[in-house]
N, C-alpha and C positions, 0 to 999 in steps of 0.2 A: 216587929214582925207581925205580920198579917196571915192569919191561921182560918183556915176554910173546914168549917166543921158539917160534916155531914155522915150519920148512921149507914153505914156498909152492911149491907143486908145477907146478901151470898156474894158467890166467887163471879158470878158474870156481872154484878152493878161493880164488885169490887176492879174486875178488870175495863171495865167502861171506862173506870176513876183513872184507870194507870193509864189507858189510853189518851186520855182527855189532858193528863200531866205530860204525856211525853210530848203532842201536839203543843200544848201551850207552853212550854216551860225547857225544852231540850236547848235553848239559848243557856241555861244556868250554868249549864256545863263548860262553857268561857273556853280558857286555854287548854282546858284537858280534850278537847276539838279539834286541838294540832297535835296529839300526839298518837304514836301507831294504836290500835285498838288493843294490843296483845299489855302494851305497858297500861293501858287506861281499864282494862278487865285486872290486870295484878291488883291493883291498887283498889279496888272496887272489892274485889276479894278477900283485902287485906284490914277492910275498914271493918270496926266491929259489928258482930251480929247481937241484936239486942230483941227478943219477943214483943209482939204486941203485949200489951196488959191483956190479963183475963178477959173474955167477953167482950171482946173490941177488938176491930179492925182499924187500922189505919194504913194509909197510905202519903206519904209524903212528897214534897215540891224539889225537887231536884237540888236545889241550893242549899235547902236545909240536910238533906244527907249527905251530901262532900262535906260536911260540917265531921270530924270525929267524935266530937262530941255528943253529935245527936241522939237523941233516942229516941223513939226505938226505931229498928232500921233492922228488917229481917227479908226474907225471900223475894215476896213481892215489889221492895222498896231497892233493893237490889237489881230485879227484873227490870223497873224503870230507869235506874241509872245507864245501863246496859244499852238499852231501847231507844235513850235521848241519845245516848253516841252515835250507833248506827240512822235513826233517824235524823241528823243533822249532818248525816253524808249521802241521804237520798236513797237508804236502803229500806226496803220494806220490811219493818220486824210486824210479828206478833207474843198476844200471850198465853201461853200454854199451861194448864192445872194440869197436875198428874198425883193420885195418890196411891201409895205404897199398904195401904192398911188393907184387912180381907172386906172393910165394908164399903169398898170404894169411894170413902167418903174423898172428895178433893182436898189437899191439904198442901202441898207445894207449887209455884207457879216460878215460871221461865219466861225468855225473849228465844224467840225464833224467829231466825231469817227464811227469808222466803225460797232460798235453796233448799232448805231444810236444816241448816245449822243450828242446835240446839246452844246456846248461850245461857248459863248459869255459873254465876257470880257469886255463890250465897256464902257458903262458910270456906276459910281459910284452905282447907284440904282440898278444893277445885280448882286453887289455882292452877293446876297442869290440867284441867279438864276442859276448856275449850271448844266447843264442838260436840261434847260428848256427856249426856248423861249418865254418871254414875250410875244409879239406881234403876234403870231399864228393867231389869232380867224380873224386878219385884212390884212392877209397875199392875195395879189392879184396878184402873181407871185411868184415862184420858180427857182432856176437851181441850177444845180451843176457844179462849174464852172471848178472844176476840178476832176479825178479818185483820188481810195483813193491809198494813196503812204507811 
């Protein structure tokens, strides 16, 4: 395995990086390619969620998260799973930070289609959420961290 190491600084180089993975790398996703998006976001949902380590950022190559074993494999690694599907059928996604805390700081990030469908994949209890972010009503910050591609 070939591992691409580079210091993630904030959440806009962080989404540069997811950007840069779903472009190069949405082929990894193979067979899960032919199947409807609704069964390929379960299963995405379904896979575990595991924290970066402390004080580190990562973001990972699509191949290596279909892996269940991999680790770690949280929000953003989620959002790229998501992004290579849609990206590998010609739809424009982006990625969206939103954080819930009173100091706006950004802490969660998304796939957004360019209609505006919110796509988040993260822990197991969004599987019926499709379209829809949960956590809206407590949202205390916004970006977009990246154009749609």
């Amino acid at each position: 395995m070939i591992c691409r190491r580079q210091n993630l600084t904030d959440v806009f180089q962080t989404g540069r990086e997811m950007r840069r993975l779903v472009c190069s790398y949405w082929g990894d996703l193979g067979r899960w390619l032919d199947v409807p998006f609704s069964y390929f976001y379960r299963h995405v949902c379904l896979l575990p969620y595991v924290s970066d380590p402390e004080q580190i950022e990562t973001v990972s190559r699509p191949l290596y998260l279909l892996n269940e074993d991999y680790k770690p494999r949280d929000c953003d690694d989620k959002a790229v799973l998501c992004a290579c599907w849609w990206h590998g059928h010609g739809v424009p996604v982006r990625f969206v930070a939103v954080s819930t805390q009173p100091s706006g700081e950004l802490n969660h990030v998304f796939t957004q289609l360019e209609n505006g469908l919110d796509i988040d994949a993260t822990y197991r209890e969004y599987v019926n959420y499709i379209g829809h972010y949960p956590y809206y009503p407590q949202v205390t910050n916004r970006e977009n961290l990246t154009g749609f591609f």
